[in-house]
N, C-alpha and C positions, 0 to 999 in steps of 0.2 A: 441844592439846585441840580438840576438837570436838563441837556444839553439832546433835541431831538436832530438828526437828521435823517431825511427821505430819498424814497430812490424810487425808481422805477417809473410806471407812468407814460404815454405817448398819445400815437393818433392807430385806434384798431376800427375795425370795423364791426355793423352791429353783428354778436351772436359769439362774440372772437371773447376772449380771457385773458386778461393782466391781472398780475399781484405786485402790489405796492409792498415796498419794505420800509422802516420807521427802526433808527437805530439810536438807544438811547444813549449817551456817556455823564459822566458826575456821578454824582450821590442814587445810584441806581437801584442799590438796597435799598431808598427811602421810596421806590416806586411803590404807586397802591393800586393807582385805577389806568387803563390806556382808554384809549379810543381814536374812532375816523370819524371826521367830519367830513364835508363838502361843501363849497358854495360855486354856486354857477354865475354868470353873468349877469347885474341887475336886482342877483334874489340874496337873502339871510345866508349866514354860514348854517348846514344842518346838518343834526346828525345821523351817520350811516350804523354803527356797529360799536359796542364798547364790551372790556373784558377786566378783570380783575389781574392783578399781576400774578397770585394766587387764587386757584380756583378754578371751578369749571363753570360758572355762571358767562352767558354768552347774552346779551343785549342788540336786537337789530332793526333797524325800521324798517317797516313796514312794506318799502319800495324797495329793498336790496335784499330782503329775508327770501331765503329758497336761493339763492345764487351768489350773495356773497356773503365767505369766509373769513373771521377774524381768529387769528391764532397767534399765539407768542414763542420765543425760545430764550427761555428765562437765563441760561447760561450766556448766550449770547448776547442778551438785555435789546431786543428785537422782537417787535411789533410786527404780523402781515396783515394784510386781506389780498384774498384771494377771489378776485372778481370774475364771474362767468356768465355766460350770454348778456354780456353788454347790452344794453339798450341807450336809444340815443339822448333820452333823458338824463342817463349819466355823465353828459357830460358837466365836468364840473372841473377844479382844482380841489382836490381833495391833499386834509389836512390831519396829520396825527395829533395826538395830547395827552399830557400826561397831568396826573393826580397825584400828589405823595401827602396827603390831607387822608385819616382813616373817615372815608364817610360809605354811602351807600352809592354804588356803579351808578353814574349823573348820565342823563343824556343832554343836559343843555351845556351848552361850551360855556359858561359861566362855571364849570364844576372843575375846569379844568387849569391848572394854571400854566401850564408848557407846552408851546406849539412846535410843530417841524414848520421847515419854510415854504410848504407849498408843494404839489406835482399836479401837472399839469392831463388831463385826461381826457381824451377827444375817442367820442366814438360817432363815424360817418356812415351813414348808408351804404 
């Protein structure tokens, strides 16, 4: 098992830059797949970005590709993204996760079995 928690996260405005941090503890070696989700007010949780714990394969949707970053520090067993020119559509509570299942990089959060607890993401006019 493994143990996510989240940092980072606030109220920027649009065009501004936050990078969320995702720090895992437990069974950290048996990590395979990370990823960010988000879910906003009323809608589905969806996914933003997913990365292999190993490897350079990088997974992004389609609404956050070009501006945001997902990257790891495997020593450290931490997860980022690195979010730039916010849009106000991002707002959301975006959520990390984790995989220790050997499959193929999921983008549905059913692929995922370990969540962090939430951060909260507000970008205003």
């Amino acid at each position: 098992q493994v143990q996510l928690v989240q940092s980072g996260g606030g109220l920027v405005q649009a065009g501004d830059s936050l990078r969320l941090s995702c720090t895992a503890t437990g069974d950290t070696h048996k990590l395979y797949n990370m990823a960010w989700f988000r879910q906003a007010p009323g809608q589905e949780r969806e996914f933003v970005a997913a990365l292999p714990w190993s490897g350079s394969l990088r997974k992004y949707a389609g609404t956050v590709k070009g501006r945001f970053t997902i990257s790891r520090d495997n020593p450290k067993a931490t997860l980022y993204l690195q979010m730039n020119d916010l849009k106000l559509e991002d707002t959301a509570v975006y959520y990390c996760a984790a995989d220790l299942e050997i499959r193929i990089l999921g983008e549905a959060a059913s692929d995922y079995d370990y969540w962090g607890q939430g951060t909260q993401v507000t970008v205003s006019s």
